[in-house]
N, C-alpha and C positions, 0 to 999 in steps of 0.2 A: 398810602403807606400804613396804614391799619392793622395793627395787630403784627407787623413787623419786629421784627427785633433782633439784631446782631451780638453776639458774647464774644470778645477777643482774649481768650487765652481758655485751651482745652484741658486743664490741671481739671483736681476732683471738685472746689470753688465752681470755677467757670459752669464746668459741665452738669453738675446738680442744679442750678440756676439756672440752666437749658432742661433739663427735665421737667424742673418745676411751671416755668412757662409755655412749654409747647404744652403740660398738662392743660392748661388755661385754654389749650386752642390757638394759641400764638403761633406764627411758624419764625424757626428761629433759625438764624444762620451761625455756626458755632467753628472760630477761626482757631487754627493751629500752626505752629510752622512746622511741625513734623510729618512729613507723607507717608511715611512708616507709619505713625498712629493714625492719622487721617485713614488711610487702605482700611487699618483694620478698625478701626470704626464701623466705617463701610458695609466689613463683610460680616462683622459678626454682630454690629448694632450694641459695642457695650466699648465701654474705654477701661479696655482690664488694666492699661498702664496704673489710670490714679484713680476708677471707681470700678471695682471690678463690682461683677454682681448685678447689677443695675443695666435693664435694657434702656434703651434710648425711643425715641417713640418717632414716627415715617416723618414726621415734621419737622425734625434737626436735619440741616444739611450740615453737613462738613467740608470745608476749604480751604486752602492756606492762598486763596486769591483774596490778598485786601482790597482789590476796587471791588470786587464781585460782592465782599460782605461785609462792607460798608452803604452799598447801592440799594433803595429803597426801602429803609428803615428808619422810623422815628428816633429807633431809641437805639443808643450806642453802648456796650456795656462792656467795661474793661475789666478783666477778674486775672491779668496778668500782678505778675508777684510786684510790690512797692519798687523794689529797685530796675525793675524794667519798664515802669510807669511812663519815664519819659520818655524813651525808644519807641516803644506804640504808640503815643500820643502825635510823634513828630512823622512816623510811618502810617497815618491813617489821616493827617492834615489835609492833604492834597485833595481825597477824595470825600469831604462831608462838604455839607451845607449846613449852613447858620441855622436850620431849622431843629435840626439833629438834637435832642439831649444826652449827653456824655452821663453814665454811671457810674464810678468809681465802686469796686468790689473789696478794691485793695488797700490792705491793713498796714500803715507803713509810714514814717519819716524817710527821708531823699539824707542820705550819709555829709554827701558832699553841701548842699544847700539846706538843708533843714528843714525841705517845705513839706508842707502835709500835698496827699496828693491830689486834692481839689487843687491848690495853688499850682503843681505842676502843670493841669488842665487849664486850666484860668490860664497861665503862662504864654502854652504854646496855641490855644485855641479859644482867645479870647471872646470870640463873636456865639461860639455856645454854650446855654444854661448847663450847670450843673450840680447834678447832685450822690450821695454817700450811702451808700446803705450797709449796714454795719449790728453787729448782736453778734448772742451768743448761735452759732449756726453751724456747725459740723454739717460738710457736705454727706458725709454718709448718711445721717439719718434725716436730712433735708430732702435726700433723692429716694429714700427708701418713705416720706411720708408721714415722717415722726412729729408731732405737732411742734412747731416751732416759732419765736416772738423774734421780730428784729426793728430795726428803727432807721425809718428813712431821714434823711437831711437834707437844703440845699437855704442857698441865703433869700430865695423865692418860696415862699409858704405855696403859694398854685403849684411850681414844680414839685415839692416835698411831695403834694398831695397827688398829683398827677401818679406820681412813680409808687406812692402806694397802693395807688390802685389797680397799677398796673402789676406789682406781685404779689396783691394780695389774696387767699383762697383761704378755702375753711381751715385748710391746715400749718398754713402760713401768713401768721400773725404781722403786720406790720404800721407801727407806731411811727408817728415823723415826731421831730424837734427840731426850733429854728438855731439850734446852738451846732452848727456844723463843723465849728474849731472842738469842741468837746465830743463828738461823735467822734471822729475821725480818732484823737490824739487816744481815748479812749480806746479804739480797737487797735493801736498802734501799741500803748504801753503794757498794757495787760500782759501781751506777751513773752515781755520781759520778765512780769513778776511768775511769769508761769514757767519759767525757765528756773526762776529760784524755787518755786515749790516742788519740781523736779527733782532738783539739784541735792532738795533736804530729804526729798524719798530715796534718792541715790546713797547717801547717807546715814540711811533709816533711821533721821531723828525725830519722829512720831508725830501724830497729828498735832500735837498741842504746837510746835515749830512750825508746820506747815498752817497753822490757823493762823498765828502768829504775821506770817511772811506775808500771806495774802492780804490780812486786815489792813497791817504798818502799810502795803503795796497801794492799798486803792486812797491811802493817804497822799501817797510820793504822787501818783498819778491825778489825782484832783487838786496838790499843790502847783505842780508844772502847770499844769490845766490853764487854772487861772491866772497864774504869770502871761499867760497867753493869750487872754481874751474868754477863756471858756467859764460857761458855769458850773461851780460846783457839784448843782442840783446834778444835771448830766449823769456824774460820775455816779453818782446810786442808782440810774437807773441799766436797760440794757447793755448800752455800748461802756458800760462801764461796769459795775460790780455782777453786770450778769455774765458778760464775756470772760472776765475776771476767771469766774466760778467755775464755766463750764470750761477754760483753758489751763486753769490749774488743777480740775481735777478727771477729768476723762482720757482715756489710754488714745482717744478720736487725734488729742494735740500732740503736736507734731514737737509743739517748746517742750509741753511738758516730760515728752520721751526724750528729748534732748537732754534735757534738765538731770533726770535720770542717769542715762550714760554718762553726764559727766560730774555724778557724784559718787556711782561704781568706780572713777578712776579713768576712765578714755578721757584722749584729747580731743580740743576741737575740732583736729586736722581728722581724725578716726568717726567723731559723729557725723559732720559734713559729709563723709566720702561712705556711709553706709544709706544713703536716702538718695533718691532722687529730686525730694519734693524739698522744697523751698521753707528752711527755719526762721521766718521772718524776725525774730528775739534778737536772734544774733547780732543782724547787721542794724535791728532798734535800738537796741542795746548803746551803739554807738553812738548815732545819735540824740538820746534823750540824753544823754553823757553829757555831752557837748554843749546840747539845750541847755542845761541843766547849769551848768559852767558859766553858759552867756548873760542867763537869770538871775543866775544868783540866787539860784532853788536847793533845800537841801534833799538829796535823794541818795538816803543813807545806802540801801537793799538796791538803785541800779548800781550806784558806786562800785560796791563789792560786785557785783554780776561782773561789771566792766573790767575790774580787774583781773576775777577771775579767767575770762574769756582773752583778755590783749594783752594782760600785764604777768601771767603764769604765777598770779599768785595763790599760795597756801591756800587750801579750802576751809581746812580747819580753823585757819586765823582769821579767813573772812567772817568765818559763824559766829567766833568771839566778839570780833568788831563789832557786829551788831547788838550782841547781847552787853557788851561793855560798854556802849556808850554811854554818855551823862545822863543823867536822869530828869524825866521831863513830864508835862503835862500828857495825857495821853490825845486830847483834843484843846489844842491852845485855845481856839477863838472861844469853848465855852469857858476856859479858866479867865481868860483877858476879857470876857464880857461880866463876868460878875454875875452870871446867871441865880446860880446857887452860892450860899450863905454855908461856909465851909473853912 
């Protein structure tokens, strides 16, 4: 099974992560359930749907046969959207072996259960390792070659390392961490806060707001964190204030153009239904909500996201909320540690 390797979901994710390893010499087997895109794959060797531009190289197969691309592959790699996590995992059971390592691609809390989606994998396919790979990483310029850093995870330091050797290439950077609850929640929350830094360019209330949103963000996002098990450290690095960065400010994010639309004034129902592709913010959004509730974490900037999005509230009054709230330490544990004489 050598240098095998299967991607289950054909989105611009999936598919740039097939490019990048049949680069390697891998032959990859790369699943879809659409036979309309699968054909023209086929014919024209590019997935104009979600990467246009971008040839694919004689090493990707394409099929929407799960036993067929599932069969003779080490390594299993999911890059379908978070809320379909579990529907593939329970549609691909039947046909692995305990041998198989499972790759989670996907950026996401589970709405209904709260799990991050390693715990979905762990779930339903308990007998195989898994591990998270997660940074800052726009398929467009991952498939077109753009030097890029990401960071691999799993609760086994041999698997972490395994799998980044397995994507690793001169031009694709890959750091592991054994904090797989912070990787994960990491490429999960950011997207929320990039939906608010959107939201404040929809708005056009200037970079000094939008600095603002992202900083107070990677706070809310390293407080959850470690309600959780995660380490703080974490959140400074990739999967956290890099993903951060490059999702709140590149036209590449999907939140962040969302963010946008619905600070110009469109609804939900009107951003949703002009994309194809999948706003993972949105239905995080919900989630980390929820989290957040169950913790008894304060997360001032998802709060107002959440409202803005489920509750049709004022936008303008959410921008206040924030700026009016009480006033406070800007980093409590150095104020509560006494660091500085002040």
């Amino acid at each position: 099974m050598e240098n095998n390797i299967s991607i289950f979901g054909a989105g611009s994710w999936g598919t740039a992560v097939a490019v990048l390893l049949s680069g390697k010499g891998m032959n990859v087997k790369l699943w879809a359930r659409d036979n309309e895109l699968i054909n023209s794959i086929r014919s024209t060797r590019e997935n104009s749907a979600y990467l246009p531009g971008v040839v694919l190289n004689k090493n990707i197969l394409v099929s929407s046969d799960i036993e067929y691309c599932c069969s003779g592959s080490e390594i299993i790699i999911i890059a379908a959207p978070s809320h379909a996590m579990r529907d593939m995992c329970n549609r691909i059971k039947e046909y692995l072996s305990r041998k198989q390592i499972i790759v989670s691609l996907a950026k996401g809390i589970e709405n209904l259960t709260l799990l991050r989606m390693s715990e979905i994998i762990n779930e339903i396919l308990p007998e195989n390792e898994v591990a998270v790979v997660s940074g800052p990483s726009h398929a467009e310029e991952v498939a077109r070659g753009i030097p890029t850093a990401v960071v691999a995870s799993s609760i086994k330091r041999a698997v972490a390392e395994y799998i980044q050797d397995i994507f690793m290439s001169p031009l694709f950077r890959v750091y592991t961490n054994p904090d797989i609850i912070g990787v994960e929640l990491g490429g999960a929350l950011k997207n929320i806060i990039a939906l608010g830094a959107g939201i404040i360019e929809g708005l056009e209330l200037g970079d000094n707001t939008k600095a603002a949103v992202m900083t107070r963000g990677i706070v809310e996002m390293a407080r959850l964190g470690e309600s959780l098990g995660a380490s703080r450290e974490t959140f400074n690095g990739l999967s956290g204030i890099g993903d951060l960065i490059v999702t709140c400010t590149s036209m590449h994010s999907r939140n962040r153009r969302a963010g946008i639309a619905i600070g110009k004034g469109k609804s939900l129902e009107e951003v949703l239904g002009g994309t194809r592709m999948v706003v993972e913010g949105i239905r995080n959004t919900k989630s980390a909500y929820q989290l957040a509730k169950r913790q008894n974490v304060e997360m001032p900037i998802t709060q107002e996201i959440y409202k803005l999005l489920f509750d049709k509230a004022d936008i303008r009054n959410s921008v206040m909320n924030l700026t009016m709230r009480s006033k406070t330490h800007e980093i409590e544990e150095v104020a509560e540690r006494r660091v500085f004489t002040w």
